[in-house]
C-alpha positions in Angstrom: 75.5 97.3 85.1 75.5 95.8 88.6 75.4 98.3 91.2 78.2 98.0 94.1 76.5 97.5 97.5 77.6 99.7 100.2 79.2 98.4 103.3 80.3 100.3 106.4 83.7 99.3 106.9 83.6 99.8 111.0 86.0 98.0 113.5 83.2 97.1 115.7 79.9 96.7 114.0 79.6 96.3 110.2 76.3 95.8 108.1 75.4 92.3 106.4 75.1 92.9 102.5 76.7 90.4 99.6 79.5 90.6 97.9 80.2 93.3 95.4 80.6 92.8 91.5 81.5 94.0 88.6 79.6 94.9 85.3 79.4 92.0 82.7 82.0 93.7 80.1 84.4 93.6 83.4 84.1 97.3 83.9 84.0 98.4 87.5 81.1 100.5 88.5 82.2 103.9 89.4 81.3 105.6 92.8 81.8 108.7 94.4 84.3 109.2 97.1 86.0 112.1 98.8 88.3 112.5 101.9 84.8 114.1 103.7 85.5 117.7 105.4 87.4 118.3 108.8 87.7 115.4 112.0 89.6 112.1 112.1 89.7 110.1 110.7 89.1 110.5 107.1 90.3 107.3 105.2 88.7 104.9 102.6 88.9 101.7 101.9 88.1 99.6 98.4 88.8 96.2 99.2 89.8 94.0 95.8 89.8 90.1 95.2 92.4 89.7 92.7 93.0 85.9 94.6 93.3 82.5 92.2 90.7 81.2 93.9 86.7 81.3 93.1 85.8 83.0 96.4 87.2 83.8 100.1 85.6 85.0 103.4 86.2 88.2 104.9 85.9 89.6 108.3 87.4 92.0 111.0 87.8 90.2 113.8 89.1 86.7 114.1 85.4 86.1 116.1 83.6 88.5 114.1 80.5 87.4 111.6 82.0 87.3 107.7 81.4 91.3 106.3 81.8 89.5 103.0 81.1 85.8 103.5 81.5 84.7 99.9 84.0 87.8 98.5 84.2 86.7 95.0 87.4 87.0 93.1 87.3 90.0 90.9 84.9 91.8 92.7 85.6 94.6 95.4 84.1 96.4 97.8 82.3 100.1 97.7 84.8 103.1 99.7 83.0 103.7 102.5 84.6 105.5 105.2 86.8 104.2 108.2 85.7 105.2 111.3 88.9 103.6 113.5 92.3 104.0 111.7 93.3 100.6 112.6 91.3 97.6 111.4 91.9 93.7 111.7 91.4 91.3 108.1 91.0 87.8 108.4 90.9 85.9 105.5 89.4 82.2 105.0 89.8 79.6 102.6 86.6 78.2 100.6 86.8 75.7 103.6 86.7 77.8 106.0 90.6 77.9 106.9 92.0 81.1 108.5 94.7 81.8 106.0 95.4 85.4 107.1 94.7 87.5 110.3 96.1 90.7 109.9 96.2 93.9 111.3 96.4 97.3 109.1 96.8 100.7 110.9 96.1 103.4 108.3 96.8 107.8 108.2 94.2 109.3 109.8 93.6 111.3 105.8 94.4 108.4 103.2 92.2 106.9 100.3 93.7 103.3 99.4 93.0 100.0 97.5 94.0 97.3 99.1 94.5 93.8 96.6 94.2 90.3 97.7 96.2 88.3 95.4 98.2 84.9 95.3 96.3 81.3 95.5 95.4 80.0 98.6 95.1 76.3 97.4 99.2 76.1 97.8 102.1 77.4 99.8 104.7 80.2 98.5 108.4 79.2 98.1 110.5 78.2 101.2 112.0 81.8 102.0 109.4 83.8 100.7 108.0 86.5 104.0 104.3 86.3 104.1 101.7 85.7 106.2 100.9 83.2 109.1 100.2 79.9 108.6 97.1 78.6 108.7 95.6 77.6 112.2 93.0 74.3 111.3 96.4 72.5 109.5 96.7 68.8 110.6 100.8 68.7 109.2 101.9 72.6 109.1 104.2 72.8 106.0 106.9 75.3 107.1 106.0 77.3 104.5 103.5 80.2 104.8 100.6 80.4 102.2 100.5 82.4 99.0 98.4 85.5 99.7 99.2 88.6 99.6 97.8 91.8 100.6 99.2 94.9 98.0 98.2 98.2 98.9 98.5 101.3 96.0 97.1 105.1 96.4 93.3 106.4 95.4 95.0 108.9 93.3 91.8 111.1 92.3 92.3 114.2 90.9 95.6 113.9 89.1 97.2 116.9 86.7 97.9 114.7 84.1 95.0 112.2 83.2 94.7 109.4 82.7 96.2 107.4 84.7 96.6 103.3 84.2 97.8 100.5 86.9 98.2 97.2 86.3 99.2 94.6 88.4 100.6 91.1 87.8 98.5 89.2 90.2 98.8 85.9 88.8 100.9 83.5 89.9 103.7 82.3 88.1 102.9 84.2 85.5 105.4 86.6 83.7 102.9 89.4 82.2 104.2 91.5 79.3 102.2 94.8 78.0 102.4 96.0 74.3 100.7 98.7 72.7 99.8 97.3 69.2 101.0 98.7 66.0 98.5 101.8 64.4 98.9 104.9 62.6 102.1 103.6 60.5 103.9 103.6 64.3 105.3 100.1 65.2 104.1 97.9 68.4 106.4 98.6 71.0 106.4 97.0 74.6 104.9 99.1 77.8 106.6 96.8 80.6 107.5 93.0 82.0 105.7 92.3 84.6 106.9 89.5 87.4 104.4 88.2 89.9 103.1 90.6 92.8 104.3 93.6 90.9 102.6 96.7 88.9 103.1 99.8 86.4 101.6 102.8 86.8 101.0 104.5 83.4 100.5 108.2 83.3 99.6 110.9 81.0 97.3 108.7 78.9 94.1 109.3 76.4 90.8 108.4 78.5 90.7 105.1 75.9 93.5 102.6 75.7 94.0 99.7 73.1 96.6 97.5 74.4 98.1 93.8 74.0 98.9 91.7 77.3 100.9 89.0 76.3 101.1 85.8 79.0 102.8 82.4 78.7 102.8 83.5 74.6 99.2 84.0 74.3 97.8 87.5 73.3 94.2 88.9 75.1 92.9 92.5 74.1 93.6 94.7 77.0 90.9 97.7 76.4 89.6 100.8 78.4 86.6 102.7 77.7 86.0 105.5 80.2 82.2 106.1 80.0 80.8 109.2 81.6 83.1 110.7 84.2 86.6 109.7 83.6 89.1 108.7 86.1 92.1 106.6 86.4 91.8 103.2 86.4 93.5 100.3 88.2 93.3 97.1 86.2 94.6 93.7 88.2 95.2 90.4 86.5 94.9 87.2 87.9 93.8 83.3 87.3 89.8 82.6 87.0 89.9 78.5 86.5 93.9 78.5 85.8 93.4 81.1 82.8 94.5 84.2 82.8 91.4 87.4 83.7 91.2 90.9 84.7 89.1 93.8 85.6 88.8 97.4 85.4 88.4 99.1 88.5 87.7 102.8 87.8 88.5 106.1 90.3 85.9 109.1 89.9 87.7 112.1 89.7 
């Protein structure tokens, strides 16, 4: 199992180390992380690539060096602490495009994942409020490209485990969860899931066996907790146009 790299996630100055990855079953790497003891700030940060696209750049800073320069898509980045509560993302295409210079100004006590999702090779429907558009375009198209930034709670210690979150971060793609049929119980259907949105599942065994269905096709959709068990977020998005996710674990 790969090993998350650590990076210090500071407004300023950050440390140069590659992109963070997942274990070859898909299975995020757990780490520990707590909210620390007294003194602002206390906040956390795991940064995930749920994009469409093979790999982006990311930095603070529109002048800043690349923390991540190749951020893989379902990969993330380790929780390290914030040491300002109000940080600066800037997101680049493959070709080195800004596609998305954004500000964030989080709690002074917060522990969050933050999802990159959407495909940066097109634009999002006219209408649709997103982000600016990009700044190296020869003919702007009026209409802002698809990438979104989706931000859900480190939840921890919860009373009920486990805990489940999936998100829908494919594009186009209507994402429909079943739990099969077993033990003489019929399958029945967990949720319909639109683009950019997510279900949080609660009170669950530490193992899960379900069915996501997507444009009529069935994939497996299974969670093994291993060691220390903790809730689990679990994005989907497109790796080559087909549909792939990953399991992104919490330590309680």
């Amino acid at each position: 199992m790969n090993s998350l790299p650590k990076i210090f996630l500071i407004l300023v100055v950050a440390s140069a180390s590659p992109c963070p990855g997942k274990d070859a079953a898909g299975r995020g790497t757990r780490h520990h992380a707590t909210n620390g003891g007294e003194g602002p700030p206390s906040i956390r940060l795991t940064i995930i690539n749920a994009t469409s696209v093979p790999e982006i750049s990311l930095s603070k800073g529109t002048n800043a060096p690349a923390d991540y320069p190749r951020f893989r898509q379902g990969t993330w980045t380790a929780d390290e602490p914030l040491t300002n509560s109000t940080i600066n993302l800037v997101v680049r295409s493959p070709e080195g495009v800004i596609v998305a210079n954004r500000p964030f100004v989080f709690p002074r006590k917060c522990h969050r994942f933050l999802l990159l999702s959407g495909d940066l090779r097109r634009n999002s429907p006219v209408g649709k409020p997103n982000l600016p558009l990009p700044r190296a375009s020869v003919t702007p198209d009026p209409r802002p490209p698809d990438l979104q930034f989706l931000s859900y709670p480190v939840e921890l210690v919860t009373k009920d485990p486990f805990h489940y979150r999936v998100v829908n971060a494919m594009p186009d793609k209507t994402l429909t969860l079943r739990v099969p049929a077993h033990d003489g119980k019929p399958a029945r259907t967990l949720g319909i899931l639109s683009p950019g949105n997510s279900l949080l599942f609660t009170g669950h065994p530490p193992s899960i066996e379900w069915i996501a269905e997507i444009d009529g096709v069935r994939f497996p959709l299974s969670v093994t907790q291993e060691g220390a068990a903790g809730n689990c977020l679990i994005p989907f998005f497109l790796r080559n146009g087909r549909p792939d996710f990953v399991r992104i674990f919490e330590n309680p």
